[in-house]
N, C-alpha and C positions, 0 to 999 in steps of 0.2 A: 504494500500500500504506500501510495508516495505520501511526502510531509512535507507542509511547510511551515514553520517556526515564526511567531512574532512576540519582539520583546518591547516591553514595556519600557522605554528608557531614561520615565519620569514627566512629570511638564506637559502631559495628554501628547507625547510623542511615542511614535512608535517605530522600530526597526523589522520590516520580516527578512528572512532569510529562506530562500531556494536553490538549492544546491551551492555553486559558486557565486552563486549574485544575491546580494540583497537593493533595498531600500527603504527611505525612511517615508512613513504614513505620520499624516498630522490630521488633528482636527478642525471642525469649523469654529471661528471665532468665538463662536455661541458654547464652545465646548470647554474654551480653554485653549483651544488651538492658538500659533500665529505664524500661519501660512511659512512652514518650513518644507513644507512637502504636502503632497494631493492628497487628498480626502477618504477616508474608505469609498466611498462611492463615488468619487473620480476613478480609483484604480478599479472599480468592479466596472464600471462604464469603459474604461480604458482598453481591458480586458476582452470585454464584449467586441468594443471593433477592431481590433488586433486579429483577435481569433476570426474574426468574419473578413476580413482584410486577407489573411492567409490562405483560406479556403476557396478565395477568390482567387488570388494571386496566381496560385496554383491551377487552378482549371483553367486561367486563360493562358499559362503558358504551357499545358498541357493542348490548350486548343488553338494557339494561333493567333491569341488576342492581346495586343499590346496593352499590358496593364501598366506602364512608366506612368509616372502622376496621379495612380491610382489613391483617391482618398477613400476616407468612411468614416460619416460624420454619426454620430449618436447624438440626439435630441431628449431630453425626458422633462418631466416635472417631478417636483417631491410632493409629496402628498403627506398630514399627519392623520394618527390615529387606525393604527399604526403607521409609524415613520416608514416610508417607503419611498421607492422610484417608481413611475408609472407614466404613463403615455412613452415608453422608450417605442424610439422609431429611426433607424440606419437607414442613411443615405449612402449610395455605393456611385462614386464619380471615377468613372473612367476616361477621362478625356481624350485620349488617343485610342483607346477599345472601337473599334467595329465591331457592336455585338447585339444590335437592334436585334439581329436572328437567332440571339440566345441569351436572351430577358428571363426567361421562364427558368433555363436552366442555371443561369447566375442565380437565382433569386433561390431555388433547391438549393444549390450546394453554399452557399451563403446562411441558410435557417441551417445548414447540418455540422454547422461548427460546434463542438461539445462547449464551449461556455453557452451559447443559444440551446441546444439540446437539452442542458444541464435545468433555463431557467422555464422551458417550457414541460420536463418534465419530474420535478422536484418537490416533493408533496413534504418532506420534514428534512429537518434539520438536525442531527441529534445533541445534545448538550452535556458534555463530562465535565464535572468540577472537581478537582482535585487541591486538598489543601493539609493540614496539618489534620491528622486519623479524626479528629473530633469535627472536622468540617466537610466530608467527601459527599459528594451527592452524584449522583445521572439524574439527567432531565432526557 
């Protein structure tokens, strides 16, 4: 099972770590943050077009299709009660793509990146707390 590690580094700052790379997560102002680094839900949005960006990248150079300047823009609102993101909506600009005759299939292998897989098919979350023996709980 892979892992990935994030440290608390005081100051509502946070470090993860992924194999050889890390970086650092901050919070929103509102949190205690001050903007030393993106937000959990910048990198979870970040993420999302990245992974959708690859999957593209990849079938158009599998098919012929000039992806140079290939963007992909992620849109959302946050929403409270519960705190969430919502209206998320990717935009895929190909500027040099000739691929008017395959919309349909950008648009499949774009929804089958597992970050998008992940939030369209994701029903729990599980939660472990681990602390000193008088504190341990599962959620």
């Amino acid at each position: 099972m892979a892992k990935i590690t994030t440290f608390y580094k005081g100051e509502m700052l946070f470090e993860s770590q992924m194999g050889n790379h890390s970086f650092t997560i901050d919070v929103p102002a509102s949190m205690g943050g001050s903007d030393r680094g993106p937000t959990p839900p910048e990198v979870f949005v970040a993420s999302l077009g990245s992974c959708i960006g690859a999957f593209v990248a990849q079938y158009c150079e599998k098919n012929g299709i000039d992806d140079e300047g290939m963007t992909v823009d992620i849109t959302f609102d946050k929403a409270d009660d519960p705190t969430r993101l919502v209206n998320l909506k990717a935009t895929i600009n190909l500027p040099n793509g000739d691929c008017a005759k395959r919309m349909k299939a950008i648009e499949r292998v774009a929804s089958h990146c597992p970050v998008h897989a992940t939030i369209n098919t994701m029903e729990e979350l599980s939660i472990q707390i681990l602390g000193k023996d008088d504190c341990k709980m599962e959620g």
